[in-house]
C-alpha positions as CSV (number, residue, x, y, z in Angstrom):
1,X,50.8,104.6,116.7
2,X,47.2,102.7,117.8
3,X,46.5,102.7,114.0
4,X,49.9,100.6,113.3
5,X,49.2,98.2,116.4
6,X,45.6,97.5,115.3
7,X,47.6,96.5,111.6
8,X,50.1,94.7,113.6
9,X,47.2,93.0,115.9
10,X,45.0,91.8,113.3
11,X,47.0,89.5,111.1
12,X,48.6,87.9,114.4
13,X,45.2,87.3,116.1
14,X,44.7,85.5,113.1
15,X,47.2,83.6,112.6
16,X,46.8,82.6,116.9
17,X,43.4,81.8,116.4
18,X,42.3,81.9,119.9
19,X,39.0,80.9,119.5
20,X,40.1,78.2,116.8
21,X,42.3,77.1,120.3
22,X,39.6,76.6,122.9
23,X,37.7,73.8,121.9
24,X,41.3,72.1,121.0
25,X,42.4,73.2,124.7
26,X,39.2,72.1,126.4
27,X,39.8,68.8,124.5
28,X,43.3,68.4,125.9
29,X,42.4,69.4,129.1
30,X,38.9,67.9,130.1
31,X,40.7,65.3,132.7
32,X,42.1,67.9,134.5
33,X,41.6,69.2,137.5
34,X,41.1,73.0,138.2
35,X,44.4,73.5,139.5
36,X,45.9,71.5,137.1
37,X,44.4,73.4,133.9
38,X,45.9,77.0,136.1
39,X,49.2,75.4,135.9
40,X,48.9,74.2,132.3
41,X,47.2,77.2,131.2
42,X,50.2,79.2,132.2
43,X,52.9,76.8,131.0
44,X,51.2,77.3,127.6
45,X,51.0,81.2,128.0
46,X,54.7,81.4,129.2
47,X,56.0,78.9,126.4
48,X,54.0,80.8,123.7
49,X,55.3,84.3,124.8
50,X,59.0,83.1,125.3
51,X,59.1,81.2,121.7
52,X,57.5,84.3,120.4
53,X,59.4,87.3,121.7
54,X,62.4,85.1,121.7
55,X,62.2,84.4,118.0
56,X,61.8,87.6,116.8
57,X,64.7,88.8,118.4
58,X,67.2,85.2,117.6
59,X,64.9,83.4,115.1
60,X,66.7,84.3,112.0
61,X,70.0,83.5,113.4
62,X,69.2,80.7,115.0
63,X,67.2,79.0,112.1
64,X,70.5,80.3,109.8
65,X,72.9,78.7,112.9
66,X,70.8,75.4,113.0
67,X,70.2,75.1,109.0
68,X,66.3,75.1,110.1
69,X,64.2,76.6,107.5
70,X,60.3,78.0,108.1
71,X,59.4,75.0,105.8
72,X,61.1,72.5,108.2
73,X,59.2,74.4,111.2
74,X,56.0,74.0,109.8
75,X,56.5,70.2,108.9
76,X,57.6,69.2,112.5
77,X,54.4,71.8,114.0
78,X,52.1,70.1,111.7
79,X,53.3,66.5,112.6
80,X,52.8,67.1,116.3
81,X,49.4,68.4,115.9
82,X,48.7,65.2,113.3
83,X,50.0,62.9,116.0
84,X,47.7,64.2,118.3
85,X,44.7,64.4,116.4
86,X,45.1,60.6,115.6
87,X,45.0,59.9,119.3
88,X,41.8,61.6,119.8
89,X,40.1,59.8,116.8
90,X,41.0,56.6,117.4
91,X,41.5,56.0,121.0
92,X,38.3,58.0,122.0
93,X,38.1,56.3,125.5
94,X,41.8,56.6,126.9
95,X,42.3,58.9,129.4
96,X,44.7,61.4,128.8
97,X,47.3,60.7,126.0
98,X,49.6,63.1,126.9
99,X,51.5,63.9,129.8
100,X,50.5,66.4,132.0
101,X,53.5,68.0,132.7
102,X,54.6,68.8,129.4
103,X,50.7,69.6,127.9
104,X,51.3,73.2,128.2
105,X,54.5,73.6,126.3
106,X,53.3,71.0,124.2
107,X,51.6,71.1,122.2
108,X,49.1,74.2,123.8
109,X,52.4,76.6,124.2
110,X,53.5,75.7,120.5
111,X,52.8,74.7,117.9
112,X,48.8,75.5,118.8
113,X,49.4,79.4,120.1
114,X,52.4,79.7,118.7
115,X,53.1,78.1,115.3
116,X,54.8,78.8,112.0
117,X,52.2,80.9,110.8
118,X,52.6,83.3,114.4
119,X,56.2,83.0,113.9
120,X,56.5,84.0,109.7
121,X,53.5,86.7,110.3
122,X,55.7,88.1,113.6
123,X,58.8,88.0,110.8
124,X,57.1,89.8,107.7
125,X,55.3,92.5,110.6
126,X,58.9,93.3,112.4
127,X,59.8,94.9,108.9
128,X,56.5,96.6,108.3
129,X,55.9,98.3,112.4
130,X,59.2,97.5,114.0
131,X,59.8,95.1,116.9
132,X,58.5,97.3,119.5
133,X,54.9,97.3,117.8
134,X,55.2,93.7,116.9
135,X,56.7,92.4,120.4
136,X,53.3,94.2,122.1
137,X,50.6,93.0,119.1
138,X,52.1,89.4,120.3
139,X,52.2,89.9,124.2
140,X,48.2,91.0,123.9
141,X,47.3,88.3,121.2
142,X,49.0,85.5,123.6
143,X,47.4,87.0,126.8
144,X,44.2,87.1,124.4
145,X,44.7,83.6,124.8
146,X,45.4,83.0,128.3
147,X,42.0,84.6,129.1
148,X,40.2,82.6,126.8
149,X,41.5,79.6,128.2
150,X,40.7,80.7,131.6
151,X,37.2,81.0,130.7
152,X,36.6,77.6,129.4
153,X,34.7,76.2,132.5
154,X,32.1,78.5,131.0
155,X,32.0,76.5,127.8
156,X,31.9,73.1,129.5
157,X,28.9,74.0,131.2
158,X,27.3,75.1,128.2
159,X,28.0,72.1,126.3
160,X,27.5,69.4,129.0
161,X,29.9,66.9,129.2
162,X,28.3,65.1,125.5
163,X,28.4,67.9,123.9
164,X,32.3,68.8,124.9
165,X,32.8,65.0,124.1
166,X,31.3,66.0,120.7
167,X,32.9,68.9,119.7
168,X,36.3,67.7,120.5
169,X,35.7,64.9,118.3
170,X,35.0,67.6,115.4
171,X,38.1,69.4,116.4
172,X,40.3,66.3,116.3
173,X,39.0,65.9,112.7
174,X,40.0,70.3,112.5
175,X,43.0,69.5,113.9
176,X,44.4,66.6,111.4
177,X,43.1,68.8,108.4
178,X,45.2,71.8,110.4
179,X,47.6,69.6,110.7
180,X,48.2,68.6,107.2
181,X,47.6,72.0,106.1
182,X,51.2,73.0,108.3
183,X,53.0,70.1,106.3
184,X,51.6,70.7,102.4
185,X,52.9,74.4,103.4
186,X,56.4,73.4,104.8
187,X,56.8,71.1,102.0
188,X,55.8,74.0,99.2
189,X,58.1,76.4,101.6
190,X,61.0,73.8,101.2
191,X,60.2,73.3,97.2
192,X,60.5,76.8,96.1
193,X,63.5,76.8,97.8
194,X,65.2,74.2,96.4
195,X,67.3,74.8,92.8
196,X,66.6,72.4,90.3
């Protein structure tokens, strides 16, 4: 049983990349006040867990209901993130682009926790451990998350505010490339689909 969680862990922590998500989150959430980044950290958390757990029990009926296709998920995840990234980069000195309200659900609650790649990996593990196994590997990866996030006043005062400045600079250029990744995927997805 711990043997097939640790199987069903390690390709979703992965594929959530919680690390990969902190400098993205401290870069979304640097105007912030305290109280504001508790309330955004757990919109993101609650978003991510409900997409998740919600998708692995509707997602292929829904997608099949709605005529959405992984390919299509990934090209509107990795537009988001594109749109986003392009923000950073060339509007370096605007304070927040995005609204507050909504920054947890997104684009911290999905697609950045909980993307195409958490949702197909969720899919293909279902059939390998069952969705008991898979429903807990998610709950512990997104929680993973949560208490990264939470510890990201550490890595502020590590950096300083230049060096946080710096790095989410780099991450904005991470982010585009991320970004693009999502859409070649979702177009290759929607290709090999397609009957010629």
């Amino acid at each position: 049983m711990f043997e097939n969680f640790i199987l069903a862990f390690i390709p979703l922590f992965v594929a959530v990349d919680p690390i990969g998500a902190l400098p993205v989150f401290v870069s979304l959430t640097q105007h912030l006040s305290k109280k504001e980044k508790q309330r955004v950290i757990f919109q993101s958390i609650l978003t991510a867990l409900g997409l998740a757990l919600g998708f692995l029990v509707l997602g292929k009926a829904v997608f099949r209901f709605l005529g959405i296709t992984i390919g299509d998920f990934m090209i509107a995840g990795g537009a988001i993130l594109f749109c986003i990234s392009i923000m950073d980069l060339v509007r370096p000195g605007e304070q927040r682009r995005l609204p507050n309200k909504e920054l947890g659900a997104v684009p911290l609650g999905t697609p950045l926790i909980v993307g195409p790649a958490v949702l197909t990996t969720s899919l293909i593990l279902v059939d390998s451990y069952g969705l008991g196994l898979t429903m807990l590997a998610v709950l512990v990866n997104v929680l993973l998350v949560g208490l990264i996030f939470w510890s990201s006043a550490l890595l502020i005062k590590l950096l300083g505010k230049d060096g946080t400045t710096v790095v989410s600079k780099i991450v904005s250029l991470f982010l585009a490339a991320i970004a693009v990744m999502l859409i070649r995927k979702g177009l290759v997805e929607i290709l090999s689909m397609a009957s010629f």
